[in-house]
Backbone as a chain_set.jsonl record, in Angstrom:
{"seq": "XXXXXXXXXXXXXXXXXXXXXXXXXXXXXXXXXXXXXXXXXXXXXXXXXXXXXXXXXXXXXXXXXXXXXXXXXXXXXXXXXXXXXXXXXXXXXXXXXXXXXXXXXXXXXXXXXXXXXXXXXXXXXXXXXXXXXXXXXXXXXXXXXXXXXXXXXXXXXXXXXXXXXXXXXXXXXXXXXXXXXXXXXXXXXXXX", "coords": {"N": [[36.24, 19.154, -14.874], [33.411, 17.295, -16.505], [32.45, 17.046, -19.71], [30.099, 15.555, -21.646], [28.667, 15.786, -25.129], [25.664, 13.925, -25.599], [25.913, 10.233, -25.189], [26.918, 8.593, -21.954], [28.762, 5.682, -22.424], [29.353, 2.792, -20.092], [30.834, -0.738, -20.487], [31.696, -4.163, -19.787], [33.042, -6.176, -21.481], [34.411, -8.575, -20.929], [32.68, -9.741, -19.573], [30.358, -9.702, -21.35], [27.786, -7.908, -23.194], [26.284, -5.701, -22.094], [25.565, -2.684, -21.954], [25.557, 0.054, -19.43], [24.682, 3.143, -19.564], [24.607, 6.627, -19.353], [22.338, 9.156, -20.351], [21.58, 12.92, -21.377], [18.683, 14.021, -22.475], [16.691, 16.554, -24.154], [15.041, 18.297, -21.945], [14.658, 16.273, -19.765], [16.77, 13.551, -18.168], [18.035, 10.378, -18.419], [18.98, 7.161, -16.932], [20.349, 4.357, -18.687], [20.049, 0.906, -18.92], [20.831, -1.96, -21.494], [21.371, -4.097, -21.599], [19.865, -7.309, -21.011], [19.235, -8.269, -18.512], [19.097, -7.274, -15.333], [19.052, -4.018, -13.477], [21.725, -3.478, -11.238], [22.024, -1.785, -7.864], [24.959, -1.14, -6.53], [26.758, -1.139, -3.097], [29.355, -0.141, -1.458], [32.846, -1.323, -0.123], [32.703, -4.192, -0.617], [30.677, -4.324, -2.984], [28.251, -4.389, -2.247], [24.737, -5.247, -3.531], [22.062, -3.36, -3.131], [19.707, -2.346, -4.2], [17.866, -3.462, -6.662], [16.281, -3.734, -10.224], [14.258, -4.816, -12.844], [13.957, -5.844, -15.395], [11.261, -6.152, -16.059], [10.125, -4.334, -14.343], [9.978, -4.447, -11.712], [10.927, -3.756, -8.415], [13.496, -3.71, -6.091], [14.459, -3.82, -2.769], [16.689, -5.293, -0.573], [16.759, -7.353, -2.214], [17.53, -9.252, -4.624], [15.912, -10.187, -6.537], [13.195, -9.602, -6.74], [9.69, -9.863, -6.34], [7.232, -8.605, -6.933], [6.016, -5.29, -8.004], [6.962, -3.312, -5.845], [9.122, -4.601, -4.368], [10.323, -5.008, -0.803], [13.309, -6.26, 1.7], [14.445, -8.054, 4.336], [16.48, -9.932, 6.563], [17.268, -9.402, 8.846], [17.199, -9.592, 12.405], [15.401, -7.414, 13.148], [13.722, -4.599, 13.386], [11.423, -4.564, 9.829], [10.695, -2.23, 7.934], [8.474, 0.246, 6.152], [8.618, 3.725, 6.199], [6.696, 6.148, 6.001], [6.424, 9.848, 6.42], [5.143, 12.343, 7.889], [6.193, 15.63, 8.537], [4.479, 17.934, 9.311], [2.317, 19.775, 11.124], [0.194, 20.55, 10.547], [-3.598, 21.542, 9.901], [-4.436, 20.191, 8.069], [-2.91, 17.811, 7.62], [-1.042, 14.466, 6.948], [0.165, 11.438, 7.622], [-0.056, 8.746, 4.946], [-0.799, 5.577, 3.505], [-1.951, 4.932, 0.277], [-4.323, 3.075, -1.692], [-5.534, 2.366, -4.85], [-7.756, 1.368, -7.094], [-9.355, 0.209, -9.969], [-11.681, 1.405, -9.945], [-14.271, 3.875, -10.413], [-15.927, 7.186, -9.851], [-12.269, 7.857, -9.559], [-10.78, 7.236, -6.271], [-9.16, 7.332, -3.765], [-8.344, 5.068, -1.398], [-7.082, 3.74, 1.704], [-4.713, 3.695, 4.171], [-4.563, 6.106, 6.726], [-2.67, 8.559, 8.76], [-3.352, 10.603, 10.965], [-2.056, 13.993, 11.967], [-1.21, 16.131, 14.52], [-2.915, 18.251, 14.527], [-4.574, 17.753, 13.141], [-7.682, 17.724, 12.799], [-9.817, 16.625, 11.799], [-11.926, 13.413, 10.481], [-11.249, 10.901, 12.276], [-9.786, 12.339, 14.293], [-7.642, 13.917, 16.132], [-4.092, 12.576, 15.792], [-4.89, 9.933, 15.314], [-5.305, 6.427, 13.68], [-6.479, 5.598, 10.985], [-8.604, 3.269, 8.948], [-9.446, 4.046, 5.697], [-12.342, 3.919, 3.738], [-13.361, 4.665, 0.309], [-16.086, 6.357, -0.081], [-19.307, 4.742, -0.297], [-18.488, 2.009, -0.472], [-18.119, -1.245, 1.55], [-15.712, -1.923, 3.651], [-14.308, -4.69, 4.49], [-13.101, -7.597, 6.439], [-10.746, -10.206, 5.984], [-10.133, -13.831, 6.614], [-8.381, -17.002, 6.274], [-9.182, -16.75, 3.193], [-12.013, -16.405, 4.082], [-14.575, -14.14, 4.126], [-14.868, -12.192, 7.331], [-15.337, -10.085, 8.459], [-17.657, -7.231, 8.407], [-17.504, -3.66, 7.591], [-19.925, -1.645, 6.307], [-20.802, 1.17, 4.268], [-22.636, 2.885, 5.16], [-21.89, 2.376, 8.083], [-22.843, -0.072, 9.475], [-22.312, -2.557, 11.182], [-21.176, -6.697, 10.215], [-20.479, -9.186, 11.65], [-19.181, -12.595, 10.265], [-21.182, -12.423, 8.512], [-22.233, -10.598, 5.571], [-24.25, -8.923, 5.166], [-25.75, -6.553, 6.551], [-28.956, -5.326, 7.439], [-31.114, -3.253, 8.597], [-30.398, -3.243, 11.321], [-27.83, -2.054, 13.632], [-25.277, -3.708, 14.227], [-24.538, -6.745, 13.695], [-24.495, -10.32, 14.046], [-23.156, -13.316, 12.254], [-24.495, -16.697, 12.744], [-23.423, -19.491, 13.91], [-24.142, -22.005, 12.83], [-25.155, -21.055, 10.74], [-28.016, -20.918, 10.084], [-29.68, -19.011, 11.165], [-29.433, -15.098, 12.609], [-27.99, -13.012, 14.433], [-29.269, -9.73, 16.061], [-28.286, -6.708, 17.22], [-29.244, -3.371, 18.087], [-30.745, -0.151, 17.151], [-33.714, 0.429, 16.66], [-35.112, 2.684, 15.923], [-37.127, 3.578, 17.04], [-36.734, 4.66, 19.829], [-35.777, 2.202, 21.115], [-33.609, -0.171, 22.082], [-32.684, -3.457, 21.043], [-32.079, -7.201, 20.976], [-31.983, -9.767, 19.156], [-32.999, -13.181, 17.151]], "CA": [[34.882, 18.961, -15.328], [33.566, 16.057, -17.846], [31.345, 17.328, -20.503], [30.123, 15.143, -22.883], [27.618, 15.351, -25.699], [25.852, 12.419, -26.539], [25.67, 9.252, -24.271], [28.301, 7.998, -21.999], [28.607, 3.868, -22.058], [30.446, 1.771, -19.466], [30.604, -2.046, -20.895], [32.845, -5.179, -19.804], [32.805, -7.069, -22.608], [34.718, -9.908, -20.641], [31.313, -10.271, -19.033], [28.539, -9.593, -21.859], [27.822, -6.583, -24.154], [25.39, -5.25, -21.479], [26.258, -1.434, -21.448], [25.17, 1.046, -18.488], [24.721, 4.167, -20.207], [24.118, 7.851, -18.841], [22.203, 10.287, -21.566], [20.805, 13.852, -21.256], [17.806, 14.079, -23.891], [15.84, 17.153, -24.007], [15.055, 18.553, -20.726], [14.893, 15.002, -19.078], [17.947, 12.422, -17.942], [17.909, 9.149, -17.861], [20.131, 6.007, -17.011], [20.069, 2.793, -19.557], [20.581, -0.466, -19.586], [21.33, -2.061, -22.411], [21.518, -5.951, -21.744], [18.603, -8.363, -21.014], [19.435, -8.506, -17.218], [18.736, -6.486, -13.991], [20.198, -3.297, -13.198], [22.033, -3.856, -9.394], [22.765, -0.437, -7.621], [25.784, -1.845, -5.495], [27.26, 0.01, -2.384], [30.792, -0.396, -0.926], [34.217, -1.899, -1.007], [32.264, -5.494, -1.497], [30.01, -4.128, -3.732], [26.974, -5.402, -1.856], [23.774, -4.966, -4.18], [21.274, -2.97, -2.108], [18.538, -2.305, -5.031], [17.523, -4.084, -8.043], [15.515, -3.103, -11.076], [14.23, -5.798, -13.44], [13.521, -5.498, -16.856], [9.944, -6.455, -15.832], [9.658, -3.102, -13.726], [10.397, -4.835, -10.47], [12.268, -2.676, -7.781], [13.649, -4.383, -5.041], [15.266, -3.503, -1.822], [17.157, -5.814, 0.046], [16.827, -8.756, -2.763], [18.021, -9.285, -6.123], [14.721, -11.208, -6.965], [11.837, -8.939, -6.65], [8.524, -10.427, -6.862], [6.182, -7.506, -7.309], [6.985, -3.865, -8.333], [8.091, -3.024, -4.859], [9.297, -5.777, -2.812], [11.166, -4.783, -0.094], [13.039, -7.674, 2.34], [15.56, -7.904, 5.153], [16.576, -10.944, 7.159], [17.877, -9.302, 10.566], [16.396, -9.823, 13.894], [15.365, -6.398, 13.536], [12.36, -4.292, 12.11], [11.366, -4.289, 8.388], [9.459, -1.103, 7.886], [8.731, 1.31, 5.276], [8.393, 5.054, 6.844], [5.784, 6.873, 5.592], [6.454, 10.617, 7.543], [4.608, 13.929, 7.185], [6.43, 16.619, 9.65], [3.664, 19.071, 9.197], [1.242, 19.339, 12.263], [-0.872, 21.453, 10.328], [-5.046, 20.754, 10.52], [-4.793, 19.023, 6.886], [-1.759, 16.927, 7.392], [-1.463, 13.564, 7.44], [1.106, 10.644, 6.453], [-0.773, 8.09, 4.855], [-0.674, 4.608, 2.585], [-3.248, 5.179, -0.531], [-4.871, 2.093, -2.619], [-6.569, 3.027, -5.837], [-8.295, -0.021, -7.919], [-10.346, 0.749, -11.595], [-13.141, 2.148, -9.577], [-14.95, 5.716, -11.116], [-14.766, 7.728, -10.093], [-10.986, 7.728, -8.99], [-10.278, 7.585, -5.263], [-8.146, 6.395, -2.993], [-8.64, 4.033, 0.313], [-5.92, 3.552, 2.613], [-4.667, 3.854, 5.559], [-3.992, 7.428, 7.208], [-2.253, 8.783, 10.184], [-3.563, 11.971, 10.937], [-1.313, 14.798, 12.343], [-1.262, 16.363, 15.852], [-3.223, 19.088, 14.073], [-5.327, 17.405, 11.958], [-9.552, 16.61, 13.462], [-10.573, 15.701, 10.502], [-12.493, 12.349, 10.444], [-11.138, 10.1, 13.613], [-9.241, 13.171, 14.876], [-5.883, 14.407, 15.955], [-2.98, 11.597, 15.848], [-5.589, 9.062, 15.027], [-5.125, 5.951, 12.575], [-7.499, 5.413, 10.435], [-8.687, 2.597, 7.394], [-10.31, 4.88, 5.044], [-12.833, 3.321, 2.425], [-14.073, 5.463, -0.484], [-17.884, 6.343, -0.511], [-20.067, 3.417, -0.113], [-18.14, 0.522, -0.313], [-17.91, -1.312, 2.834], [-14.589, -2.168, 4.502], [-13.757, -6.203, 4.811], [-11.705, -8.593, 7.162], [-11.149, -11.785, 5.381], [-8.899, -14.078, 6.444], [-8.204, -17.815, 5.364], [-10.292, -16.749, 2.283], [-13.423, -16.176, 4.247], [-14.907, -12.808, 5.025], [-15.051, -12.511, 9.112], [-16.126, -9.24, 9.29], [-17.854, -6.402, 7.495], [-17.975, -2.364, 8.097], [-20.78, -1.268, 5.293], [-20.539, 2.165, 4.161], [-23.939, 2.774, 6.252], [-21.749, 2.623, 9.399], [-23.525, -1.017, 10.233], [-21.239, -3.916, 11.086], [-22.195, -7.576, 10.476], [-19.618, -10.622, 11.701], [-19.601, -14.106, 9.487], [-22.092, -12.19, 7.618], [-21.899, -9.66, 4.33], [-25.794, -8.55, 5.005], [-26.429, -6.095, 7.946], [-29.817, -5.03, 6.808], [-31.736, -2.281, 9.641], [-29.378, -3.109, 12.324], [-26.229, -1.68, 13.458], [-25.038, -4.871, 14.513], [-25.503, -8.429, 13.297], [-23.683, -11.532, 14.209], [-23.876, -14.577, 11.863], [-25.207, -17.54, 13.327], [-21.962, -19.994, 13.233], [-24.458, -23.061, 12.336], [-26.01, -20.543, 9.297], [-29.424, -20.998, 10.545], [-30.106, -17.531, 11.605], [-28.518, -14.261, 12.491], [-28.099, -12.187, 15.668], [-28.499, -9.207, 15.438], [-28.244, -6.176, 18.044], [-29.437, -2.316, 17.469], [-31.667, 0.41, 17.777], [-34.805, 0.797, 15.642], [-35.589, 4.208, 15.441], [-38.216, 3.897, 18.349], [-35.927, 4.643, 21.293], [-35.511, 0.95, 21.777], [-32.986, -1.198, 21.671], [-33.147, -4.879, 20.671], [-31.764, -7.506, 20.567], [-32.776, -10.651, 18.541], [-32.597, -13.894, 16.093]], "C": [[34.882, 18.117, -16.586], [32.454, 16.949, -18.525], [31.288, 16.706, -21.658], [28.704, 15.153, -24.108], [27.553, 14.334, -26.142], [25.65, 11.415, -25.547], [26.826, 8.548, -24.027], [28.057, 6.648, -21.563], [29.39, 3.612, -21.15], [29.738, 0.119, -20.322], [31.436, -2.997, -20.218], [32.657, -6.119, -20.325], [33.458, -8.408, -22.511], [33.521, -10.276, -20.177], [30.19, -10.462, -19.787], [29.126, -8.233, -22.459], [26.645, -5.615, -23.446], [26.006, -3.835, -21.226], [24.963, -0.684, -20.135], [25.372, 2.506, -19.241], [23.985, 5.943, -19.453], [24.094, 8.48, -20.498], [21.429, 11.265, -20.949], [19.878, 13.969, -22.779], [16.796, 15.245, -23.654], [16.254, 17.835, -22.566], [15.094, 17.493, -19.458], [16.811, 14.069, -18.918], [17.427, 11.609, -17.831], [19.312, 8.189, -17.786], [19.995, 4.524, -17.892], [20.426, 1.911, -19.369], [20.066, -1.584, -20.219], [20.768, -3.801, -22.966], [20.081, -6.287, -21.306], [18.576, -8.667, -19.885], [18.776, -7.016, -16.877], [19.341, -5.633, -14.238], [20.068, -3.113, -11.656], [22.658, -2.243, -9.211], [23.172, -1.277, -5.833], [26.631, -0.756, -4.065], [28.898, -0.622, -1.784], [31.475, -1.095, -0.972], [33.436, -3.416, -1.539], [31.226, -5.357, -2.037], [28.834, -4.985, -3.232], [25.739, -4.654, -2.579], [22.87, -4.726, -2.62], [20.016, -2.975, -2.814], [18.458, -2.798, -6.23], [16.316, -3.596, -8.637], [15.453, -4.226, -12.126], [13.731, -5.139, -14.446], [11.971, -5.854, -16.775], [9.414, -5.128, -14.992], [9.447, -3.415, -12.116], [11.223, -4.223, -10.101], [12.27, -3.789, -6.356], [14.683, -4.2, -3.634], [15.857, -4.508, -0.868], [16.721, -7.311, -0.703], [17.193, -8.302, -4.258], [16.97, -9.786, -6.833], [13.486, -10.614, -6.276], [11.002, -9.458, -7.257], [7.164, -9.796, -7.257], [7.218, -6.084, -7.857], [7.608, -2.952, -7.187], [7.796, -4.137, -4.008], [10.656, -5.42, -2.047], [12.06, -5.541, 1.499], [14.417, -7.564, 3.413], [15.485, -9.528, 6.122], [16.987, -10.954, 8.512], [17.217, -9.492, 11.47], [16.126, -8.339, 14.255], [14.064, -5.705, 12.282], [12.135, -3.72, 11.041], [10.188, -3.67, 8.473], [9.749, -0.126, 6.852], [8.337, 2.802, 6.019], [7.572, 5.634, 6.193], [5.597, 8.327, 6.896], [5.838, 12.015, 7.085], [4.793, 14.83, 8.303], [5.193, 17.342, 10.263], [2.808, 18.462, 10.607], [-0.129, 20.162, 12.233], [-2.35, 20.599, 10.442], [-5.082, 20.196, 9.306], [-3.692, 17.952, 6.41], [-1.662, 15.61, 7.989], [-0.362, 12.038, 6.878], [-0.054, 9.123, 6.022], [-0.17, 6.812, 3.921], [-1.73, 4.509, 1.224], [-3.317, 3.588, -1.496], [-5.407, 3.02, -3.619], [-6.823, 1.662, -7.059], [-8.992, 0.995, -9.113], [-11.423, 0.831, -11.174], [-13.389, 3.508, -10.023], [-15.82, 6.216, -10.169], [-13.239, 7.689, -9.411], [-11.073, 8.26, -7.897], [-9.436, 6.69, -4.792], [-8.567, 5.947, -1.52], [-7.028, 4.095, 0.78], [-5.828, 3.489, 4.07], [-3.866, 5.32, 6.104], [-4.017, 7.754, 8.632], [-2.479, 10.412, 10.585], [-2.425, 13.051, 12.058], [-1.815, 15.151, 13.976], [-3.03, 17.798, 15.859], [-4.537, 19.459, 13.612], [-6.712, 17.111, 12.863], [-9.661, 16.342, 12.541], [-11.322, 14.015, 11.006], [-12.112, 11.54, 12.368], [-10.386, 11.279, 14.186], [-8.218, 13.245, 15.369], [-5.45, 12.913, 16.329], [-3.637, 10.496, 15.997], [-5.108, 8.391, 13.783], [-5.916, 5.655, 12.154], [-7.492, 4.501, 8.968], [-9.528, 3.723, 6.782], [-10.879, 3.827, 3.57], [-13.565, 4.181, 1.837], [-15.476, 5.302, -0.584], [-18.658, 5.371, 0.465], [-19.959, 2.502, -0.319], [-18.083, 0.444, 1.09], [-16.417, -1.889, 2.731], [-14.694, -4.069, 4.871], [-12.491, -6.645, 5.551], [-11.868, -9.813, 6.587], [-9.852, -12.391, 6.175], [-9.191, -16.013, 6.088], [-9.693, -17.737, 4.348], [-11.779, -16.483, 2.72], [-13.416, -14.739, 5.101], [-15.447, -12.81, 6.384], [-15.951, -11.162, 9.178], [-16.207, -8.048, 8.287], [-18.455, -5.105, 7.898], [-18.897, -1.712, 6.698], [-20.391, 0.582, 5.593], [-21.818, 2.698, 4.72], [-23.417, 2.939, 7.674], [-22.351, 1.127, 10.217], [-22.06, -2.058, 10.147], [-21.643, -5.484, 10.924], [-20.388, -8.668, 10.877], [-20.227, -11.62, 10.995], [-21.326, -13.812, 8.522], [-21.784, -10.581, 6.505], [-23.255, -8.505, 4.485], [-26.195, -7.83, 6.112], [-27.48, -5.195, 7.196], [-29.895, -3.475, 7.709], [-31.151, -2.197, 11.179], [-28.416, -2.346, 12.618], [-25.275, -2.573, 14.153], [-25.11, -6.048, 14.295], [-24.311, -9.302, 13.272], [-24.165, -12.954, 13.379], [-24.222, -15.808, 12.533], [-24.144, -19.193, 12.986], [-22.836, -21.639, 12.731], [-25.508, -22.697, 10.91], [-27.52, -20.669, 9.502], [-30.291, -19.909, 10.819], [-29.089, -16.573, 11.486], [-28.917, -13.737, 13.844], [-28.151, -11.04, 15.604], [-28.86, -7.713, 17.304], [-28.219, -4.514, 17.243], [-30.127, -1.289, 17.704], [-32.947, 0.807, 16.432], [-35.832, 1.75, 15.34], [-36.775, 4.615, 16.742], [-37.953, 4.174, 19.601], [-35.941, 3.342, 22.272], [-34.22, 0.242, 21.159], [-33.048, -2.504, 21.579], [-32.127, -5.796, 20.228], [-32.405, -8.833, 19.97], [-32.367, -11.98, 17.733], [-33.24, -14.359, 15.457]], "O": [[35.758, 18.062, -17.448], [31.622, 17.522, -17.821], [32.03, 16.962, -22.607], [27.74, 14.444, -23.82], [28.39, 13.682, -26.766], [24.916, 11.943, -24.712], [27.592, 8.034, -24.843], [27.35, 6.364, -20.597], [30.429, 4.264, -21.259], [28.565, -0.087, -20.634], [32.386, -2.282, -19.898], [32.088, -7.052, -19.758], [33.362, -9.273, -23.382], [33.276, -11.448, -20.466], [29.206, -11.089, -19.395], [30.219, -7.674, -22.365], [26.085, -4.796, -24.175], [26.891, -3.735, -20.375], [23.764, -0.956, -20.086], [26.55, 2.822, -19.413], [22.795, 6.064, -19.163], [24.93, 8.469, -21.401], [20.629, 10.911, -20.084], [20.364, 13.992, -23.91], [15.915, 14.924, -22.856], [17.399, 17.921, -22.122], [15.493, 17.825, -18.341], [17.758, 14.216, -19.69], [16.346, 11.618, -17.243], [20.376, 8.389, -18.372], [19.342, 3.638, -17.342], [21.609, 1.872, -19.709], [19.091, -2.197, -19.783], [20.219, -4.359, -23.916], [19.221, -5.407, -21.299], [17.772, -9.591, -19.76], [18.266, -6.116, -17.545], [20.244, -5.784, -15.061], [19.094, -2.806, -10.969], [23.413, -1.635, -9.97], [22.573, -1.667, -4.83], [27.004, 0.384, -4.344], [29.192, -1.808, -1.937], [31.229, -1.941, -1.832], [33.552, -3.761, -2.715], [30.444, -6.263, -1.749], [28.516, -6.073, -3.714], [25.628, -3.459, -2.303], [22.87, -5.363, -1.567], [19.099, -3.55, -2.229], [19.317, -2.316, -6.968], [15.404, -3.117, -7.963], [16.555, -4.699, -12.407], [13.163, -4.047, -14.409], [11.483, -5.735, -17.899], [8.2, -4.928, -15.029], [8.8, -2.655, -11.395], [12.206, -3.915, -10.776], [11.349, -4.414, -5.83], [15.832, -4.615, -3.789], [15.046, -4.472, 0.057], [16.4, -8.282, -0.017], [17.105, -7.199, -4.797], [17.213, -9.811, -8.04], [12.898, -11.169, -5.348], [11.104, -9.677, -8.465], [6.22, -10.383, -7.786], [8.425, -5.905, -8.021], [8.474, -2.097, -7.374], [6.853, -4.507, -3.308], [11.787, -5.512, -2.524], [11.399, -5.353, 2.521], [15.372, -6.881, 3.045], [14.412, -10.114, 6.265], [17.099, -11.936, 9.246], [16.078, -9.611, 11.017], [16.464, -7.905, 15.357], [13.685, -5.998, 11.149], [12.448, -2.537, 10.911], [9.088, -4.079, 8.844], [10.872, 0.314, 6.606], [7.237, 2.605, 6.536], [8.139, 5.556, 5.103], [4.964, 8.184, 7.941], [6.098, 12.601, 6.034], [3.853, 14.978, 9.083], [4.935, 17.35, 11.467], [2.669, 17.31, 11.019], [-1.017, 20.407, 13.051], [-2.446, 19.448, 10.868], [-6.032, 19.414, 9.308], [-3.567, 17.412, 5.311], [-2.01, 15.384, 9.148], [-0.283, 11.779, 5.677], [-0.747, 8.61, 6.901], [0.991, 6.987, 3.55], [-2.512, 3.592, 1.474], [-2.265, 3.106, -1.915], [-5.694, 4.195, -3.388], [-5.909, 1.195, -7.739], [-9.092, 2.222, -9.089], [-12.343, 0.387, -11.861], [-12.436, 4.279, -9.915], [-16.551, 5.369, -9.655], [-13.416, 7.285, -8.262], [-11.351, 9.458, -7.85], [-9.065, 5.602, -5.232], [-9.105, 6.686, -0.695], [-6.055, 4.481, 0.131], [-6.702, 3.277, 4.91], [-2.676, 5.519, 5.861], [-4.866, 7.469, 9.477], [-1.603, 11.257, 10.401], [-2.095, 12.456, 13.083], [-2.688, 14.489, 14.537], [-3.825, 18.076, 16.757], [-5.252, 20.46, 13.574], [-6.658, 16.162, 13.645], [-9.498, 15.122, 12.515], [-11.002, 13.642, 12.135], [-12.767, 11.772, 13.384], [-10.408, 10.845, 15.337], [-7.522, 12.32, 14.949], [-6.164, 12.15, 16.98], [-3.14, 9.776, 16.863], [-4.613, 9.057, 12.873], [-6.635, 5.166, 13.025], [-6.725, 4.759, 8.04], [-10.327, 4.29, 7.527], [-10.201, 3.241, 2.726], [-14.483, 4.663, 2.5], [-16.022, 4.313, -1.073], [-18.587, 5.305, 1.692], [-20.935, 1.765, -0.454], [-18.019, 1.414, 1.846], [-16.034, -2.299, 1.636], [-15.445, -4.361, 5.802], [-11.322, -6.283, 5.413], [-12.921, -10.449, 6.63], [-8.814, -11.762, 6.377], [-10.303, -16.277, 5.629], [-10.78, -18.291, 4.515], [-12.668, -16.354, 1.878], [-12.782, -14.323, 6.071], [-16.488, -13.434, 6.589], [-17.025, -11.097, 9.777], [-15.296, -7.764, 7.51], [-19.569, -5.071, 8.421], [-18.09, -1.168, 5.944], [-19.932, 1.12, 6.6], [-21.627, 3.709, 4.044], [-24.136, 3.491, 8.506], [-22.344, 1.122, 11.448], [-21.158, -2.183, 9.319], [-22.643, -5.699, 11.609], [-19.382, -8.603, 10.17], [-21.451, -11.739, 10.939], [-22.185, -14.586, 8.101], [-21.103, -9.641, 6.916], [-23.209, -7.392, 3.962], [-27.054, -8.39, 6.793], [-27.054, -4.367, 6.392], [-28.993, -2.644, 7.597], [-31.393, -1.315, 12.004], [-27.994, -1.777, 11.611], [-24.361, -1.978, 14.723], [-26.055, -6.553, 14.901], [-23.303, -9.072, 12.604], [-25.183, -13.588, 13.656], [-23.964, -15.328, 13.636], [-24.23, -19.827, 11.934], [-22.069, -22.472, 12.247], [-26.251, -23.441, 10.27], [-28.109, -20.279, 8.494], [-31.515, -19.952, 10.695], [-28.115, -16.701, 10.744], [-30.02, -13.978, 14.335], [-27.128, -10.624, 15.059], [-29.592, -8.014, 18.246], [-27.556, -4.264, 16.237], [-30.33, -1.318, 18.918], [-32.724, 1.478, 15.424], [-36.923, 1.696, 14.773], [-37.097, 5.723, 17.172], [-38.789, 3.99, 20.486], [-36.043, 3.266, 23.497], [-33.939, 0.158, 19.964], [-33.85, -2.823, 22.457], [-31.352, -5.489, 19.322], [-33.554, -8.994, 20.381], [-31.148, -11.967, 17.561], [-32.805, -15.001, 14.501]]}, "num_chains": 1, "name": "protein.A"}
C-alpha cells in the first residue's frame, strides 16, 4: 500500500515542466494538470489517446481536437452513437436527451424515449420532441423555417403564423396562405 500525504506529481522534464498531479483535499479528489496543454487519457501498449480534456473545458472522445465541450468522433464504417439507456420499465421512466436555454422559468425540451411502462404523453415506448409550455417546436433547415408546431397544437408549413386553423400551408409565391381546419361549427374547411 502507497500512502501519501500531500500531492503526488509525475513530470518529464525532458518533455516540459507539465506535471500530472493526484491530490486528496478535504472530502473531494481531484486530478491536475499543471502545464498549458491538454490532458490525453491514453489506453494500451501504443498508448492510443482515447479522451482529451482542454484547458478550455473541451472533452473529446475519439479526437484530440475537440471543438465544443463534448465532441465525440469516430471514422469507422460503423455507427457513431451516444447511448442514452434507462432499464427501468416503470410508468415514470424514460431515457431521454434534455436542452435547457436562459428561459424562466427553468425547463428542459428534448427528446424522450418513454419506457415500456411509461403512458405518459405519446405513450408506452414512444419517442417524443418535447417543447416546454408555449413555445412552439421548429424545423428549419438551410436557415429557413419549413415548418412550425405552436404550442396551441396548430401546425403551419413555410409559415410561423397559424392563426384559428389547425393547419396552414404557406403559399410558395407568398401571396396567400392555405389553410385547412375545423371552426368550431362542425365544419370543416378548407381555404385561401
Amino acid at each position: 500500500k502507497l500512502y501519501v500525504n500531500g500531492i503526488i506529481a509525475s513530470v518529464n522534464e525532458a518533455q516540459g515542466s507539465g506535471q500530472l498531479q493526484l491530490q486528496g483535499y478535504g472530502n473531494s479528489a481531484y486530478i491536475n494538470c499543471s502545464g498549458s496543454g491538454s490532458l490525453f487519457f491514453r489506453m494500451g501498449s501504443g498508448y492510443t489517446t482515447r479522451m482529451t480534456l482542454t484547458t478550455g473545458g473541451n472533452l473529446g472522445i475519439g479526437t484530440t481536437s475537440p471543438a465544443s465541450k463534448l465532441h465525440v468522433e469516430d471514422n469507422g464504417n460503423a455507427s457513431n452513437a451516444i447511448l442514452f439507456k434507462n432499464s427501468s420499465n416503470g410508468s415514470g421512466a424514460y431515457a431521454g436527451l434534455k436542452l435547457r436555454s436562459d428561459q424562466t422559468p427553468t425547463a428542459d425540451s428534448g427528446l424522450y424515449l418513454n419506457s415500456s411502462g411509461n403512458t405518459n404523453y405519446a405513450g408506452a415506448n414512444q419517442l417524443m420532441m418535447y417543447q416546454y409550455g408555449t413555445n412552439p417546436l421548429g424545423f428549419v433547415t438551410n436557415n429557413s423555417l419549413r415548418m412550425v408546431v405552436t404550442g396551441a397544437g396548430r401546425v403551419g408549413i413555410k409559415t410561423s403564423s397559424v392563426p384559428d386553423s389547425q393547419f396552414m400551408v404557406g403559399n410558395a409565391t407568398g401571396t396567400g396562405n392555405y389553410r385547412f381546419g375545423y371552426n368550431g361549427s362542425n365544419d370543416i374547411y378548407l381555404d385561401a
